[in-house]
N, CA and C atoms as a LAMMPS dump frame, in Angstrom:
ITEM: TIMESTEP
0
ITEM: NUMBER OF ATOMS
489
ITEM: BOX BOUNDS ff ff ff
-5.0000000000000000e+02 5.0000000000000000e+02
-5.0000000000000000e+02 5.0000000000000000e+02
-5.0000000000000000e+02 5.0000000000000000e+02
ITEM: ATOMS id mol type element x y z
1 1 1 N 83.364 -197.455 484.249
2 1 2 C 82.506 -197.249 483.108
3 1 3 C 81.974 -198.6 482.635
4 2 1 N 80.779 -198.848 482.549
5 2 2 C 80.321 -199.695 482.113
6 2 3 C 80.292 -200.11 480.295
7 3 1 N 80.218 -201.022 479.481
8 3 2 C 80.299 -200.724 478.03
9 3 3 C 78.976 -201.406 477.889
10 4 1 N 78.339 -201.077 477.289
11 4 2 C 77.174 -201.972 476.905
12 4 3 C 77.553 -203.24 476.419
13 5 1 N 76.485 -204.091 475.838
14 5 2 C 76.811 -205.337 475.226
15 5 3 C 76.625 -204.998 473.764
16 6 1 N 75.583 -204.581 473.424
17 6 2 C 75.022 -204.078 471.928
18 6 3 C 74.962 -203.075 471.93
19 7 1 N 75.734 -202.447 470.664
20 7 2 C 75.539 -200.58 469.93
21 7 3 C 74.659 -201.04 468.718
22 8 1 N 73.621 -199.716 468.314
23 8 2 C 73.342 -199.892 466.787
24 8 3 C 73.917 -198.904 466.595
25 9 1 N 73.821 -199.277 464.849
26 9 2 C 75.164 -198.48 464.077
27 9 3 C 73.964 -197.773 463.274
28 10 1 N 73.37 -196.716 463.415
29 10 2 C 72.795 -195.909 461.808
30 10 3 C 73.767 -195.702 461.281
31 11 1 N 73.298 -195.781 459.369
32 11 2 C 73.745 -195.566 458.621
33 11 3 C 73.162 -193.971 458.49
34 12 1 N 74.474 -193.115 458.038
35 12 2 C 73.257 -191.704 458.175
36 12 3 C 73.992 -191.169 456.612
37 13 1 N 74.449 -192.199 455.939
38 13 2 C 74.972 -191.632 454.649
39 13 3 C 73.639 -191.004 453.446
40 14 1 N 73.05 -191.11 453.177
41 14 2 C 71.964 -191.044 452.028
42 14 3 C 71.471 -189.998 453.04
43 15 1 N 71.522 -189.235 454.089
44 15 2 C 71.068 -187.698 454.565
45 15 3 C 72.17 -187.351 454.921
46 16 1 N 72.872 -187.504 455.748
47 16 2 C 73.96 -186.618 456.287
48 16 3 C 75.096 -186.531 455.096
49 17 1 N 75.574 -187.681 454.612
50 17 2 C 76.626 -187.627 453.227
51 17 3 C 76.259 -186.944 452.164
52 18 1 N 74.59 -186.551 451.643
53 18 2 C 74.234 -185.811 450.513
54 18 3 C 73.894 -184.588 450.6
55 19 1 N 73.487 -184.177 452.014
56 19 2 C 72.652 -182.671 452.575
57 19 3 C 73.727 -181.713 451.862
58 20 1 N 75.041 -182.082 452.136
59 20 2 C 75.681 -180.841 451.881
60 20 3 C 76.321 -181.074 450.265
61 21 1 N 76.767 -181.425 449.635
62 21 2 C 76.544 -181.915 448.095
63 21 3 C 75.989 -180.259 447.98
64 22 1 N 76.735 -179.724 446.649
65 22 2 C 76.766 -178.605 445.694
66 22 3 C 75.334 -178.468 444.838
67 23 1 N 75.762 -180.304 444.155
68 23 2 C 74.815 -180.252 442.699
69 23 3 C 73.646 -181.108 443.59
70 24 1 N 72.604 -180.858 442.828
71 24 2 C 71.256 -181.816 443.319
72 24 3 C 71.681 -183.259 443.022
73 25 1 N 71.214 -184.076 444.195
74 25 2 C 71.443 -185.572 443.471
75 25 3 C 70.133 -186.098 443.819
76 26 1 N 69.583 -186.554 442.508
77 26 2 C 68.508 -186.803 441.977
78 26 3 C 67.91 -188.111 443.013
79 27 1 N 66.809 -187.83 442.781
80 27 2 C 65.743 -189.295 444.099
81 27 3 C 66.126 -190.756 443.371
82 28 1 N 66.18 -190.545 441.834
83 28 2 C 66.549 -192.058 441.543
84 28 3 C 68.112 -192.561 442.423
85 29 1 N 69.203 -191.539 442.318
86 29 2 C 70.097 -191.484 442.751
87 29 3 C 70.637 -192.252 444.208
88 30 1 N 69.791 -191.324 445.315
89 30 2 C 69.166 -191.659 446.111
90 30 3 C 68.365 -192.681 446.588
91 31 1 N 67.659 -193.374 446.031
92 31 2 C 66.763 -194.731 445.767
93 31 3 C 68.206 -195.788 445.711
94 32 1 N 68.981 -195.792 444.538
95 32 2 C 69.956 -196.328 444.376
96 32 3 C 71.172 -196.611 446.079
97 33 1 N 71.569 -195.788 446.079
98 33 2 C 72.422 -195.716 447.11
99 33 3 C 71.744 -196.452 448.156
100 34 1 N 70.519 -196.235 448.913
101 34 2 C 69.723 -196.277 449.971
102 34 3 C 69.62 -198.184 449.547
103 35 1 N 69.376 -198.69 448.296
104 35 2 C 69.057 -200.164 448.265
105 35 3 C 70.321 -200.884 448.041
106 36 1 N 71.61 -200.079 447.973
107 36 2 C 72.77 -200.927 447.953
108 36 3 C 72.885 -200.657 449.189
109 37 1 N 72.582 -199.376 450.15
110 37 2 C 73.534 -199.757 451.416
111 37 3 C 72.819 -201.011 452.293
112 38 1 N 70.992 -201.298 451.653
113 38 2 C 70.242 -201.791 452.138
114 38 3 C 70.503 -203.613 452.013
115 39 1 N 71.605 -204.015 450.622
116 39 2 C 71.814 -205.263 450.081
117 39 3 C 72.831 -205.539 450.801
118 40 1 N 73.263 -204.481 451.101
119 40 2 C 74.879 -205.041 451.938
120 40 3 C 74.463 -205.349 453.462
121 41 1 N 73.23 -205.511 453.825
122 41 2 C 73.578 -205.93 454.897
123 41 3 C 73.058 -204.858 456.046
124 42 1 N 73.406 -203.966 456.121
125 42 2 C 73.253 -202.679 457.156
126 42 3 C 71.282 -202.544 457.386
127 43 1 N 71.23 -202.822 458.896
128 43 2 C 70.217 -202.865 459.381
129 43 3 C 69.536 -201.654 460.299
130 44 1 N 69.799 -200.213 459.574
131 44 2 C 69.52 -199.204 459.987
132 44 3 C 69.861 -197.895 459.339
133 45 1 N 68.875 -197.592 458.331
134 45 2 C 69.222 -196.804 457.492
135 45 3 C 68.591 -195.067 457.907
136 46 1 N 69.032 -194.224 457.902
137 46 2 C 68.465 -192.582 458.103
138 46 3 C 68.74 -191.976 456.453
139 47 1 N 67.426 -192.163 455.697
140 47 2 C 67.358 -192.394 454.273
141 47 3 C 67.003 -190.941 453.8
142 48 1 N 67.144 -189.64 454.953
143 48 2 C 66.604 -188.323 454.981
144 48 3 C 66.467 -187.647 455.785
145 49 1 N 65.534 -186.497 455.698
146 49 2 C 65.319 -185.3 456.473
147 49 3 C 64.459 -184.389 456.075
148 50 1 N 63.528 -184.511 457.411
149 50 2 C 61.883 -183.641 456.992
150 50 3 C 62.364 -182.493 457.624
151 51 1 N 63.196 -181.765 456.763
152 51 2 C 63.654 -180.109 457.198
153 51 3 C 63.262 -179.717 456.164
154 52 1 N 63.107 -178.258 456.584
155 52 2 C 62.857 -177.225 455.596
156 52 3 C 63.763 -177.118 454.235
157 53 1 N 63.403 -177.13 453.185
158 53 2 C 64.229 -177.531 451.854
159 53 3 C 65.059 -176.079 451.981
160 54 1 N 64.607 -174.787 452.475
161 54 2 C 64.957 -173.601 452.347
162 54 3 C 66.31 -173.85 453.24
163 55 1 N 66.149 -174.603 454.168
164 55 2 C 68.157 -174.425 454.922
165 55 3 C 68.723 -175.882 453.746
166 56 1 N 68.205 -176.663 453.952
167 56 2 C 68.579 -177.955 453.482
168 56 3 C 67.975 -178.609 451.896
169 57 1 N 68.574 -177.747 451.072
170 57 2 C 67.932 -177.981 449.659
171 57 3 C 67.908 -179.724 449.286
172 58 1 N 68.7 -180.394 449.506
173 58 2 C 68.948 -181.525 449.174
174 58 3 C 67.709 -182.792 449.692
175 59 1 N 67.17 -182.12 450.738
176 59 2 C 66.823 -183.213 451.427
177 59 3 C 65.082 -182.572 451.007
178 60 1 N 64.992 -181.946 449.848
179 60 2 C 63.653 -181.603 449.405
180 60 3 C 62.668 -182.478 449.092
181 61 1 N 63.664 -183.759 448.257
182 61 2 C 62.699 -184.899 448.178
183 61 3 C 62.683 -186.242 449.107
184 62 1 N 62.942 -185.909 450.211
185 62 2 C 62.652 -187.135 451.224
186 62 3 C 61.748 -187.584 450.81
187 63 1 N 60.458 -186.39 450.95
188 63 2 C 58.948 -187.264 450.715
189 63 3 C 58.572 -188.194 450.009
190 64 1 N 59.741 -187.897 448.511
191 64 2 C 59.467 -188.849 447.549
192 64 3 C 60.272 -190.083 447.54
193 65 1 N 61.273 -189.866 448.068
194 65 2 C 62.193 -191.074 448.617
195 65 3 C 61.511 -191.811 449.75
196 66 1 N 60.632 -191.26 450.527
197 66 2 C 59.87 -192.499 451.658
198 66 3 C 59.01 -192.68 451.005
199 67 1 N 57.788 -191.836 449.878
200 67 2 C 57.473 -193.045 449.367
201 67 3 C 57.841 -194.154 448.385
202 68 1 N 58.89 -194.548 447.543
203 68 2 C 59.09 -195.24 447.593
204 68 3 C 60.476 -196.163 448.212
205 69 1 N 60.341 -195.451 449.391
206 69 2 C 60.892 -196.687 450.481
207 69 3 C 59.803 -197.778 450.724
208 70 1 N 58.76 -196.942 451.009
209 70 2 C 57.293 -197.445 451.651
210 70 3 C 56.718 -198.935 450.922
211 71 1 N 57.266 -197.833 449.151
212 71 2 C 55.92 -199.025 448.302
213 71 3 C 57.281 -200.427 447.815
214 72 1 N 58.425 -199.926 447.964
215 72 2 C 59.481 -200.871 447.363
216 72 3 C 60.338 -201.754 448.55
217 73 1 N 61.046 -200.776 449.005
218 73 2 C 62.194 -201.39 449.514
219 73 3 C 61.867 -201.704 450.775
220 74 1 N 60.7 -201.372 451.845
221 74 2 C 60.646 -201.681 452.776
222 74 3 C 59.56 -203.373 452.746
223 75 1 N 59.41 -203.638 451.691
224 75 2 C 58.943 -204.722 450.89
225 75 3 C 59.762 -205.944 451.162
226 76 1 N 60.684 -205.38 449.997
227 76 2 C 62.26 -206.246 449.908
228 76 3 C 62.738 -206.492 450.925
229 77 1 N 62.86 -205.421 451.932
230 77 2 C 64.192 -205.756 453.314
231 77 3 C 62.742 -205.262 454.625
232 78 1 N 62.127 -206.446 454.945
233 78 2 C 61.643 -205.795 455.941
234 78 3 C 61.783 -205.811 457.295
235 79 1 N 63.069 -206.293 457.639
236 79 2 C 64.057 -205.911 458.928
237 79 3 C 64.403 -204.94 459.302
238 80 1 N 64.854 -203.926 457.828
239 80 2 C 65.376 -202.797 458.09
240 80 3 C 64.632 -201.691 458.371
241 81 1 N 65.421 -200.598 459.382
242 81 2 C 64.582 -199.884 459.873
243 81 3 C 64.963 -198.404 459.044
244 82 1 N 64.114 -197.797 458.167
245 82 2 C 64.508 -196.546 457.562
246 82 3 C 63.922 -195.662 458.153
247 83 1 N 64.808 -194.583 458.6
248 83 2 C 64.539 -193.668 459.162
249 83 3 C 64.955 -192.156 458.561
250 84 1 N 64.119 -191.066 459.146
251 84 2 C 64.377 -189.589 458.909
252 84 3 C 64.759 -188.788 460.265
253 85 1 N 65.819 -187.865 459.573
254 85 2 C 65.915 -187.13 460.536
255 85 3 C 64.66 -186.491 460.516
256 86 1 N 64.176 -186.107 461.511
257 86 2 C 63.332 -184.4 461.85
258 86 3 C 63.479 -183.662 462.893
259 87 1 N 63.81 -182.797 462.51
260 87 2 C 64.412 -181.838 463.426
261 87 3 C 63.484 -180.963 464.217
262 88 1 N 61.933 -180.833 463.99
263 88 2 C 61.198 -180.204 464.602
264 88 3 C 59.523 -180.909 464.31
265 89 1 N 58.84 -179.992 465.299
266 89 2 C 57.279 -180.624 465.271
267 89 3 C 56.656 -181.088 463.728
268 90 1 N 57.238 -179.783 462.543
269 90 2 C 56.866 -180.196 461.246
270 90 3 C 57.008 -181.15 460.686
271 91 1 N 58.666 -181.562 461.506
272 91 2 C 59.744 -182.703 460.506
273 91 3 C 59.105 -183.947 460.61
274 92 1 N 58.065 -184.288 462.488
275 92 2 C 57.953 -185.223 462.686
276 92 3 C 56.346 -185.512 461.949
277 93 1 N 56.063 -184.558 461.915
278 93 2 C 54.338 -184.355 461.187
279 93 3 C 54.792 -185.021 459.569
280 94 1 N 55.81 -184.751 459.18
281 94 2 C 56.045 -185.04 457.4
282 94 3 C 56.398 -186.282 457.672
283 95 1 N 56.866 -187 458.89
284 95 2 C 57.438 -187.967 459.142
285 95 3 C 56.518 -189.464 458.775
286 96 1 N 55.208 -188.84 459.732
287 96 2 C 54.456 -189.397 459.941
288 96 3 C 53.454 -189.825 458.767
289 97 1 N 52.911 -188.793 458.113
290 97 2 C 52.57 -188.693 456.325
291 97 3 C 53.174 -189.635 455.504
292 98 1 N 54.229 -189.917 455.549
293 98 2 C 54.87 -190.78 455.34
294 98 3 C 54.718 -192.119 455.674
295 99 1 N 54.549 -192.488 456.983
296 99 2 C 54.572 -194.073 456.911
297 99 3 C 55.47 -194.366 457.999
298 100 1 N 56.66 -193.417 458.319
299 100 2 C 58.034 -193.903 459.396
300 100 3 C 57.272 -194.297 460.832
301 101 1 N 57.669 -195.78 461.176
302 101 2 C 57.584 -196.393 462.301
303 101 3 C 58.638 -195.72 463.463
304 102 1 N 59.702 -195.967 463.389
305 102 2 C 60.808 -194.89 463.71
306 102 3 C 61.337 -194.181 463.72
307 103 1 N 61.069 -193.103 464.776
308 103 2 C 61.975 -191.968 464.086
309 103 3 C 63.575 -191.231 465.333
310 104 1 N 63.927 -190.771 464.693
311 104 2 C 64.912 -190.444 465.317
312 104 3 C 64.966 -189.009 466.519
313 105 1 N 65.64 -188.653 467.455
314 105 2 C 65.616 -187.354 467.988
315 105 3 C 67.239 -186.837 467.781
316 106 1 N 67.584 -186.169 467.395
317 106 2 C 69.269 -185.656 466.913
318 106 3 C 69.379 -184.574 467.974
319 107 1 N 70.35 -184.991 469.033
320 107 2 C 70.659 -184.105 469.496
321 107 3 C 72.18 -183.598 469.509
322 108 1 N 72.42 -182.706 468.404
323 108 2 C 73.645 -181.422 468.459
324 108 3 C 74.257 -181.349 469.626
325 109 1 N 76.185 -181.57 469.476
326 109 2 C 76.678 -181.171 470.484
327 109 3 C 76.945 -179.146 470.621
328 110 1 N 76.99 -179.221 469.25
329 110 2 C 77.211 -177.753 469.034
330 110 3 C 76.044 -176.65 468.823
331 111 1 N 76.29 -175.149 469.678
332 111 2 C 74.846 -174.957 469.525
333 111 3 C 74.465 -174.242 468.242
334 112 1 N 75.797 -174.125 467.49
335 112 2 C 75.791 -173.656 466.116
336 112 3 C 75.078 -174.408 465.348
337 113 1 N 74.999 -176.19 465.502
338 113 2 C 74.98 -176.512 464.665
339 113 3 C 73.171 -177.152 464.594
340 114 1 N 73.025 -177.13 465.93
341 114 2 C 71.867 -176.823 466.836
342 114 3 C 71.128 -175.691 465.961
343 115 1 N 71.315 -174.878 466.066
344 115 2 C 70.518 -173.552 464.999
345 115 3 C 69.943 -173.923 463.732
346 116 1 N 71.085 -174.365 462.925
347 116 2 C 71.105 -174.99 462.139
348 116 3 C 69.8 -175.815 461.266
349 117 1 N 70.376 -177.126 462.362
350 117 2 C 69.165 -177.508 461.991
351 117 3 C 68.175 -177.143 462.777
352 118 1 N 67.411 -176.675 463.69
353 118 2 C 66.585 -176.468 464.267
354 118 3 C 66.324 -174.746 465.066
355 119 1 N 65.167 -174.236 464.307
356 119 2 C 65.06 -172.895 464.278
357 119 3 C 64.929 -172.626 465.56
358 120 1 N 64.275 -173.44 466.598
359 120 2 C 63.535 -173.341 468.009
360 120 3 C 65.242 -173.93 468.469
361 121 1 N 65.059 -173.174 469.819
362 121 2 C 66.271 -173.698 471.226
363 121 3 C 65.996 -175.064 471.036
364 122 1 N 66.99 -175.724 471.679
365 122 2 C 66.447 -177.104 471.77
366 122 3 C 65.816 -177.413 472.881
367 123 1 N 65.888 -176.797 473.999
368 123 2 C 64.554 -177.208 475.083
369 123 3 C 63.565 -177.344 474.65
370 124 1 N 63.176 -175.724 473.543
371 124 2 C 61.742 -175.889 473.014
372 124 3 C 61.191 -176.755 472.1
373 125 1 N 62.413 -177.119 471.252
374 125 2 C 62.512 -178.143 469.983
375 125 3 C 61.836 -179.623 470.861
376 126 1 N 62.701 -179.829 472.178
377 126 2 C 62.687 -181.501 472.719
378 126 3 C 60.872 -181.313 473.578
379 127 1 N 60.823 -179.581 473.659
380 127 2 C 59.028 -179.87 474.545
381 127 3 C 57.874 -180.138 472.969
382 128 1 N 58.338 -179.879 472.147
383 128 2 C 58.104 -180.01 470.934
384 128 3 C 57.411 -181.305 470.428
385 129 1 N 59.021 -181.911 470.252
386 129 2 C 58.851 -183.502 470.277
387 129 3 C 57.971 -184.535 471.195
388 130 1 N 57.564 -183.414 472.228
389 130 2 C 57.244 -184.509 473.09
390 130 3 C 55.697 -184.583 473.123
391 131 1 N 55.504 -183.355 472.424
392 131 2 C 53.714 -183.498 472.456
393 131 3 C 53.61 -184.072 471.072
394 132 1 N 54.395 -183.777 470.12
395 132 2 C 54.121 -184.909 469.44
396 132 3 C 54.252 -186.124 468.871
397 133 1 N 55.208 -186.766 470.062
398 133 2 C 55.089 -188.35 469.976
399 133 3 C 53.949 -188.329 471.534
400 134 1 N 53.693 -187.773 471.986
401 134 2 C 52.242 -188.499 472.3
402 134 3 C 51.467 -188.458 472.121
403 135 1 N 50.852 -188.028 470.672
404 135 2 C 49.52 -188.223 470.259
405 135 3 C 49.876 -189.309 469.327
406 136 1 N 51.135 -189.999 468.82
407 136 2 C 51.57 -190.61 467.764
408 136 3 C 51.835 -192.18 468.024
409 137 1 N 51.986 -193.272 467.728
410 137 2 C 51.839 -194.8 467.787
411 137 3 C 53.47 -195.128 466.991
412 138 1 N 54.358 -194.351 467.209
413 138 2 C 56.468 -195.215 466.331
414 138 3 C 56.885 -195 467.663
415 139 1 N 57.834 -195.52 467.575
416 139 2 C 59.094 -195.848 468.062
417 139 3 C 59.848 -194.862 468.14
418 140 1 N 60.173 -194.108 469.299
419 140 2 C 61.545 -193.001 469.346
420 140 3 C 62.398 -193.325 469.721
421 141 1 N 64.026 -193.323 468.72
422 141 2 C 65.389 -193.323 469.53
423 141 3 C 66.267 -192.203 469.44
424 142 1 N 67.179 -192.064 470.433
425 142 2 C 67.471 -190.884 470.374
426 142 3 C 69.316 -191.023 469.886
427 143 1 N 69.857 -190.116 469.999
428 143 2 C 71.563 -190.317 469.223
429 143 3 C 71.969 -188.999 469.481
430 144 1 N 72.923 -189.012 469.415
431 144 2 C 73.652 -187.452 469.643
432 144 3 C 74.53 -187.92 468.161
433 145 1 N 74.74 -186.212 467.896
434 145 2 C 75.816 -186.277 466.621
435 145 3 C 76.912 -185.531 467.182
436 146 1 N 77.998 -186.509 466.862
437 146 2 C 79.62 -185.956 467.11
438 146 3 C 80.523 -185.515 465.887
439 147 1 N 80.389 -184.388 466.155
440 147 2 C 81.101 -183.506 464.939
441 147 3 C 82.635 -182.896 465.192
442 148 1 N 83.729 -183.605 465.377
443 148 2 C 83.788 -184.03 464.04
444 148 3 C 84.375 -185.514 464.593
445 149 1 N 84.061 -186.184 463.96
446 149 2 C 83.686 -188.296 464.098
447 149 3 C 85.179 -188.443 463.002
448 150 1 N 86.164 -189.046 463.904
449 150 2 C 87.361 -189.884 462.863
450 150 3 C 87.353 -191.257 464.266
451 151 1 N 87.642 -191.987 463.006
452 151 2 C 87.606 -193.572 464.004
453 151 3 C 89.129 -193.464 464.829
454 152 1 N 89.995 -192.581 463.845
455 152 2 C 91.298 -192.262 464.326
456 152 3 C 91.757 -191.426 465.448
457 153 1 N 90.975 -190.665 464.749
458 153 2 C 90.773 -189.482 466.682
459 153 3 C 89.721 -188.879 466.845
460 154 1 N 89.502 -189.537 468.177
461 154 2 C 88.023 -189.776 468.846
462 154 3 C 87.822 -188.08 469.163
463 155 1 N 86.711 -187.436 468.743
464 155 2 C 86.559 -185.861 469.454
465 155 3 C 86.587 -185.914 471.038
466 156 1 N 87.014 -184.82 471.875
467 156 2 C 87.004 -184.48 472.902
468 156 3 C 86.152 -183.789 473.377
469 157 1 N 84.546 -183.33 472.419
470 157 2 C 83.404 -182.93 473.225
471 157 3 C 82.555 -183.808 474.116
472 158 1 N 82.423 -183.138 475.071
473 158 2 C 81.547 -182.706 476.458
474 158 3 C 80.223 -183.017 475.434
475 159 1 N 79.655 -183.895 475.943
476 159 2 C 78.008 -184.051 475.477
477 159 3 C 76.873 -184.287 476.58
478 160 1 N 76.062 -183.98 476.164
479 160 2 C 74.517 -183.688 477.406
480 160 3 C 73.703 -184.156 476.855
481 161 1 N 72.512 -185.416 476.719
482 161 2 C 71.678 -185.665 476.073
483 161 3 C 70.961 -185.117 476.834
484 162 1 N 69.232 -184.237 477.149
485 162 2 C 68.759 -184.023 477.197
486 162 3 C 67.259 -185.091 477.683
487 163 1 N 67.615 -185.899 477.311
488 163 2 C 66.292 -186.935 477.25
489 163 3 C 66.234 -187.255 478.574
């Protein structure tokens, strides 16, 4: 097995740590969190998610959180790379409205969780993606999510990236 030399680390707290959250936590909230994880240092932020607010209530105001990522903080720190999840052709269309240079492709080990976020199979989801990053001018990287992630004990899923 080979190890690479360099991993990047996304930060996927300010979408993945708030999506599921009970009570709404407010965009100032959000703004907040996103420019401390941004002061400390961390050079890769996933600050959201252009999903449907109807599965994912929380992540309703991305839009308003990239813009002012856009007009503020990508000002302040302009190393850092803020990114959105999107989970489908729409996510990457809201993506784009936005301003995101980078965006992400999430590919689910589970196909539950696969559903989830993404209404389309994921074959159709990834033929999806692909017509529309080529009419588009960012940067695509891709990541798999490992559910369930302890630094203590490593999961034992079988993963397939697709790409």
């Amino acid at each position: 097995m080979t190890i690479p030399k360099r991993v990047r680390i996304v930060e996927v707290g300010p979408r993945d740590g708030l999506q599921n959250e009970k009570k709404t936590v407010g965009t100032n909230t959000k703004i907040q969190l996103i420019s401390q994880l941004a002061s400390a240092g961390l050079t890769n932020i996933e600050a959201g998610s252009f999903v449907s607010p109807k599965w994912v209530p929380q992540m309703a105001s991305s839009g308003e959180v990239f813009n002012i990522i856009s007009n503020t903080l990508q000002t302040a720190y302009p190393k850092i790379i803020f990114s959105a999840l999107t989970p489908n052709e729409i996510g990457v269309d809201r993506a784009i409205e936005h301003r995101l240079k980078k965006l992400p492709y999430l590919q689910p080990h589970q196909k539950a969780l696969a559903k989830k976020i993404s209404t389309a199979l994921l074959k159709k989801a990834l033929n999806g993606f692909i017509r529309s990053w080529q009419k588009l001018k960012v940067t695509i990287f891709a990541y798999a999510a490992m559910y369930p992630v302890s630094l203590a004990v490593p999961t034992k899923a079988t993963l397939t990236l697709c790409l």
